[in-house]
C-alpha positions as CSV (number, residue, x, y, z in Angstrom):
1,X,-22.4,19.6,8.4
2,X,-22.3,16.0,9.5
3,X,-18.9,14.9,11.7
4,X,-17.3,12.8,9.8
5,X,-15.0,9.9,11.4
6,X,-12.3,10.7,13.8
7,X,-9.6,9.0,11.7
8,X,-10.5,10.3,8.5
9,X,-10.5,13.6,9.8
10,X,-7.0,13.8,11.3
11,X,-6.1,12.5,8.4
12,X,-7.1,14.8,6.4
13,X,-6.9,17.4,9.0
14,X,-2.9,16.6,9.0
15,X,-3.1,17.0,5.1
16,X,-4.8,21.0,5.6
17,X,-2.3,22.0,8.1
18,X,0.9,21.0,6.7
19,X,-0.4,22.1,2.6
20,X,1.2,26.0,3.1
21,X,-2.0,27.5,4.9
22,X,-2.7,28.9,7.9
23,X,-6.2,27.9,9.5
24,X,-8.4,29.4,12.3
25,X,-9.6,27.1,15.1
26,X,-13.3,28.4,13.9
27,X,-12.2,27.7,9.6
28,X,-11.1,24.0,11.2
29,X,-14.2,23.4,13.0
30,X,-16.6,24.7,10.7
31,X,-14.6,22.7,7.7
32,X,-14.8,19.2,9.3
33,X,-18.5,20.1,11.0
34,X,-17.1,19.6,14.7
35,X,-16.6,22.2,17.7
36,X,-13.3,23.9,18.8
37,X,-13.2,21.9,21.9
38,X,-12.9,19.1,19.1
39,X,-10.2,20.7,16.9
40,X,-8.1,21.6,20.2
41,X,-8.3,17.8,21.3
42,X,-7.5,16.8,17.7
43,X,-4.3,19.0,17.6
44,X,-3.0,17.7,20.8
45,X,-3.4,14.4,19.5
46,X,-1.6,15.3,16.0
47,X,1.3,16.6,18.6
48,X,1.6,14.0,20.7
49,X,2.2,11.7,17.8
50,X,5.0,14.0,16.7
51,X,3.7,16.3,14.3
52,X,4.2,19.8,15.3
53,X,1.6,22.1,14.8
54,X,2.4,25.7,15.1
55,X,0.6,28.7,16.2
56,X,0.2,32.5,15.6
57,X,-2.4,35.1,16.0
58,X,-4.8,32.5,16.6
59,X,-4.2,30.7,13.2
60,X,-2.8,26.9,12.6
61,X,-0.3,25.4,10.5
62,X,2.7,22.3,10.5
63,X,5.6,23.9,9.1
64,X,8.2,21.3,8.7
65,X,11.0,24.1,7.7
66,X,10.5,26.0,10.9
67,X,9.7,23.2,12.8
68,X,12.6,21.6,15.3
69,X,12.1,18.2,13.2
70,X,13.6,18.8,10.1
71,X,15.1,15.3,9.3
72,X,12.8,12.3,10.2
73,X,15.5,10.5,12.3
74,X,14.5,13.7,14.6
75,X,11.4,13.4,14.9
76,X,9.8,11.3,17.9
77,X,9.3,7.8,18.2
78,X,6.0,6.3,17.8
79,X,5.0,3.8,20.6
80,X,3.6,0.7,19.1
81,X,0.4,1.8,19.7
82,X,0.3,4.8,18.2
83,X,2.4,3.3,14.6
84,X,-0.5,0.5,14.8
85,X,-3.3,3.3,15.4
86,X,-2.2,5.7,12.8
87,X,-1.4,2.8,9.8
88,X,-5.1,1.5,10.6
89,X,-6.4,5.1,10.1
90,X,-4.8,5.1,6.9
91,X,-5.4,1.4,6.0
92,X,-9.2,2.1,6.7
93,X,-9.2,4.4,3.3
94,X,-9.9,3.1,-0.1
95,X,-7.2,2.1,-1.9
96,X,-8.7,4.1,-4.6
97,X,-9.4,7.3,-2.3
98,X,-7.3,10.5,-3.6
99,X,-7.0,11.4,0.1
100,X,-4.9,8.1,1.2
101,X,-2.6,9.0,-2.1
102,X,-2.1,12.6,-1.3
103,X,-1.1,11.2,2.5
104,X,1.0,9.0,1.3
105,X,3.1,10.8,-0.6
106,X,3.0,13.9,1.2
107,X,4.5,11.6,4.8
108,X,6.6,10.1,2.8
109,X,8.0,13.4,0.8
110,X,7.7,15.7,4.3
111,X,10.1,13.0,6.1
112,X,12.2,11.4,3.1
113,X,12.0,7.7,5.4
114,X,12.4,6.9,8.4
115,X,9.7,7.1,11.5
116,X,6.4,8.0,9.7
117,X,7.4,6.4,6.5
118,X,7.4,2.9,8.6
119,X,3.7,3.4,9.1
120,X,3.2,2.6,5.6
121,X,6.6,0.7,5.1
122,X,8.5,-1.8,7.4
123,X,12.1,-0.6,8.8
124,X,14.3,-3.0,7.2
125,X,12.3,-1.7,4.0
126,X,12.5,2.1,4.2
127,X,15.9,2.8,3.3
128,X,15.4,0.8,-0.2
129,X,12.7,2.7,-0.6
130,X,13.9,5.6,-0.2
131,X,16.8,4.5,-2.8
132,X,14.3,3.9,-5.0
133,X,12.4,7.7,-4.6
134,X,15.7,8.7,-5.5
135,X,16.5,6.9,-8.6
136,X,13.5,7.9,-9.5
137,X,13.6,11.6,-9.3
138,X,16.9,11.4,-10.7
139,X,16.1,8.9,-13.9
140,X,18.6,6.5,-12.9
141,X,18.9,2.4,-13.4
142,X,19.1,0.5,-10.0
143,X,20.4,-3.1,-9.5
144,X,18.2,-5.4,-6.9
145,X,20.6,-7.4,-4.6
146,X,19.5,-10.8,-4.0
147,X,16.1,-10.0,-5.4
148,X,14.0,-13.4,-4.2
149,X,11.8,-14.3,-7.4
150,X,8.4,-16.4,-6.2
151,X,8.1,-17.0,-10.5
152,X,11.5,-17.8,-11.5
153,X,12.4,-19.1,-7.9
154,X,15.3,-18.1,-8.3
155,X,17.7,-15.1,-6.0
156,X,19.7,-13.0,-8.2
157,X,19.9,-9.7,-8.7
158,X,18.2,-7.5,-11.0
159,X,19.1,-4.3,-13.3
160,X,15.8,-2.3,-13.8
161,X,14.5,1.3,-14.1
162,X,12.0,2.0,-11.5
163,X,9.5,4.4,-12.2
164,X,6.1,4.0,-9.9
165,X,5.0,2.3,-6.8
166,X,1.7,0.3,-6.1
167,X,0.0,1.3,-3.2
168,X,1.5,1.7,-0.1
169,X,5.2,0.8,-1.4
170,X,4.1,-2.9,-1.3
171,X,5.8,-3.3,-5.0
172,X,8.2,-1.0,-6.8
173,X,7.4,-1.1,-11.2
174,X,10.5,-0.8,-13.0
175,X,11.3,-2.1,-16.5
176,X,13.8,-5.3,-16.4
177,X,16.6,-4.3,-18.3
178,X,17.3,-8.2,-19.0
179,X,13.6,-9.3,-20.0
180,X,12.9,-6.0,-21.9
181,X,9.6,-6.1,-19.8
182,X,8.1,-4.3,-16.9
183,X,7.1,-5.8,-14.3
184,X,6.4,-5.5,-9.9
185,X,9.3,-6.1,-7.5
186,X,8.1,-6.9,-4.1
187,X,9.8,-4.5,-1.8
188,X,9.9,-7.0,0.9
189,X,11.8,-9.4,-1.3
190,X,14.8,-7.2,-1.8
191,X,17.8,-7.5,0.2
192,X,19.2,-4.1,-0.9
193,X,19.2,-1.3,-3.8
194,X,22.2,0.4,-5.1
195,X,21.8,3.0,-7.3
196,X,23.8,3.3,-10.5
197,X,25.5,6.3,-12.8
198,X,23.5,5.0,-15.7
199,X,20.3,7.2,-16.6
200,X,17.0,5.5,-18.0
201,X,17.3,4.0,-21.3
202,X,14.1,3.0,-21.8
203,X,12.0,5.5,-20.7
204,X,9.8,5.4,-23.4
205,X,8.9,1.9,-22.8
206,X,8.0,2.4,-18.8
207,X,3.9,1.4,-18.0
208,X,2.0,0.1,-15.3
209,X,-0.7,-2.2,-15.4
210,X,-3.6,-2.7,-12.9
211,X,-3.2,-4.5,-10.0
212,X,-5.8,-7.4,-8.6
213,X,-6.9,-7.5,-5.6
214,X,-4.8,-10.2,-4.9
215,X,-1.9,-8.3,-6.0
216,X,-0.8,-9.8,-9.5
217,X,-0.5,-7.4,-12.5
218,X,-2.0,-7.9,-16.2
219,X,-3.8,-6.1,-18.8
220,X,-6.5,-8.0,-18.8
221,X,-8.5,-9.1,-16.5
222,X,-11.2,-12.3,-15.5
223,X,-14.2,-11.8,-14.3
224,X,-14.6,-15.1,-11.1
225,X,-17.0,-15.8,-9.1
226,X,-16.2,-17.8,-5.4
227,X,-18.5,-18.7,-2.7
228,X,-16.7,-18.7,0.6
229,X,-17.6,-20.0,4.3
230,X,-17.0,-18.3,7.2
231,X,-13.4,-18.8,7.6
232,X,-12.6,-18.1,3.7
233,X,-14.8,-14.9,4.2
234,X,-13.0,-13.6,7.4
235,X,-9.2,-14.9,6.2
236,X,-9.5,-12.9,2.3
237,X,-11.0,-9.5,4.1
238,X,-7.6,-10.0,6.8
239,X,-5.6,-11.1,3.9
240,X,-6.4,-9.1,0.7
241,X,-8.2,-6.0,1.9
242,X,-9.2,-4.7,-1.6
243,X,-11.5,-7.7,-1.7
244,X,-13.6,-6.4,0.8
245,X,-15.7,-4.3,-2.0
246,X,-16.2,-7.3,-3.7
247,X,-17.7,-9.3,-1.2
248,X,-21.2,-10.0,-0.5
249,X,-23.5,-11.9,2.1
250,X,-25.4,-14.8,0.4
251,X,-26.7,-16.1,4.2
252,X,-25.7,-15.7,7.8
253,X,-22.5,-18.4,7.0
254,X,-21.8,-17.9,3.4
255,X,-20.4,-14.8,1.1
256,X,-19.7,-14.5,-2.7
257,X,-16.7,-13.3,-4.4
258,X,-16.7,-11.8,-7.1
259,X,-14.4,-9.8,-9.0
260,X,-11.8,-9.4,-11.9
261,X,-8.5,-11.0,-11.3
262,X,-5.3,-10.6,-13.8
263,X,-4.2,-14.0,-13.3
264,X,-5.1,-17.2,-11.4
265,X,-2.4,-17.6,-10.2
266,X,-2.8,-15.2,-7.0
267,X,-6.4,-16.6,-6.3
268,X,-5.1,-20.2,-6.7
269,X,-3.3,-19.9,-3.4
270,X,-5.6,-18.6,-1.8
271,X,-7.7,-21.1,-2.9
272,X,-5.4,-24.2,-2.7
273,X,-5.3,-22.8,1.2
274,X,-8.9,-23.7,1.7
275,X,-9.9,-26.3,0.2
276,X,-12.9,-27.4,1.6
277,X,-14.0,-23.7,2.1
278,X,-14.3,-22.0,-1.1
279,X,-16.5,-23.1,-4.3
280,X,-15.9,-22.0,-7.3
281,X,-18.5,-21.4,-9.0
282,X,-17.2,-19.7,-12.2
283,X,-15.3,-19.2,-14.7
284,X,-14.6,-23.2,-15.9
285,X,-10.6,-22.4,-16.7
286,X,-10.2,-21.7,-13.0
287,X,-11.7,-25.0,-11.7
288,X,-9.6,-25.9,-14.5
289,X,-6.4,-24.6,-13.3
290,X,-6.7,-25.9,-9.4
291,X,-7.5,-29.5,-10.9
292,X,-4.1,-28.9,-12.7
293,X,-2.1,-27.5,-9.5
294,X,-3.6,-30.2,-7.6
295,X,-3.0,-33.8,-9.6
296,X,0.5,-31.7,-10.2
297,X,0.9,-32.0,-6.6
298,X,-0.5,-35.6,-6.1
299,X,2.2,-36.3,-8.1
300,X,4.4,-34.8,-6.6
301,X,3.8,-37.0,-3.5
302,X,3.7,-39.7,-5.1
303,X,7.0,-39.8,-6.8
């Protein structure tokens, strides 16, 4: 069996050992094609970033009941280092990739918040996220304190039923109580989530719709078609990570783009951020729609 990559295999190694089994050093080895010198260095790694693995009659397993860690303010720090090593092993799956979903939610329902869940989530975030698991599993309406709105531009808060996450808790979708539509609430944008004693009331009404690489929502979608320099072509891959699989080299200083998007809106800024370093070269309605946001701006200026 070929070894696959050291990240991907802790990470999925984490997933084996912590599922309810119990694995030999020799099942490990022979399951992820590496040798038992490998797997021993592997769980001393998984240990020394705070994830117990136990041991008995020569078999493996991370037990969180039994383990001393119980609650996730328990569990041990991570050094910088070792929070920006394990969320780049996890950002380095496809978004798309059953393995980084079953992670996900299996950190993030092992620990409740706290520690590992700010690998995927900032601090300040994690306890309205875990608000938001809760109303959740419980059916209940949340309001949104001081929800900042980049649309609307507007703070206010916000009465909504949440009911899924995009990826990586970057955006909670909830239905809007108000609007009667559903819609993605930057978690970063709100200030703080308080759960209420009402229960759904639109249950029935609760979808998702796919996100863009550039993270805006619709049910349908446009085909575009950029070409990007250098800079464009190193800032979108740092910026938008999903828009790495749509990228692809036209010479040794130019790439093309090209991809659906939901709306124009979330590839007009990046756009209108480099001017003279992207070219559009289709559909018309965008070149359309940065002529617009441009003279809007020219006039703007010259008011």
């Amino acid at each position: 069996m070929t070894e696959i990559p050291q990240a991907e295999r802790l990470l999925k190694m984490l997933l084996n050992l912590s599922s309810g089994l119990r694995y030999s050093a020799n099942e490990i080895a022979e399951r992820y094609g590496i040798s038992k010198r490998t797997f021993f260095r592997d769980r001393d790694n998984l240990i020394n970033i705070g994830f117990p693995v136990e041991q008995s009659n020569g078999r493996y397993w991370i037990d969180k009941i039994e383990s001393p860690f119980k609650e996730l303010h328990q569990l041990p720090y991570f050094t910088e280092e070792e929070a920006w090593i394990m969320r780049q092993a996890i950002h380095s799956i496809d978004e798309n990739n059953q393995l980084k979903i079953n992670l996900v939610d299996k950190l993030y329902s092992l620990y409740k918040f706290g520690k590992v869940a700010q690998v995927i989530v900032r601090k300040e975030q994690s306890e309205n996220i875990h608000s938001l698991v809760e109303a959740m599993r419980e059916g209940r309406q949340v309001v949104l304190h001081d929800y900042h709105s980049s649309n609307s531009n507007t703070i206010q808060n916000r009465l909504v039923e949440p009911f899924d996450f995009t990826a990586n808790y970057i955006a909670v979708w909830a239905y809007d109580c108000d609007s009667q539509t559903n819609k993605t609430f930057k978690t970063a944008r709100i200030k703080k989530v308080s759960i209420s004693n009402q229960a759904f009331q639109f249950a029935a009404l609760h979808q998702s719709l796919p996100l863009d690489v550039f993270r805006i929502s619709g049910a349908e979608q446009v085909l575009v078609k950029l070409k990007l320099n250098l800079r464009a072509f190193s800032l979108i891959k740092e910026e938008y990570p999903l828009a790495e699989k749509y990228l692809s080299m036209l010479d040794s200083y130019h790439w093309i783009f090209e991809g659906p998007v939901s709306s124009f809106e979330g590839i007009g800024r990046f756009i209108l951020g480099l001017p003279n370093e992207v070219e559009i070269l289709s559909p018309e309605a965008l070149k359309v729609f940065i002529k617009e946001k441009l003279m809007k701006s020219i006039n703007k200026i010259n008011e």
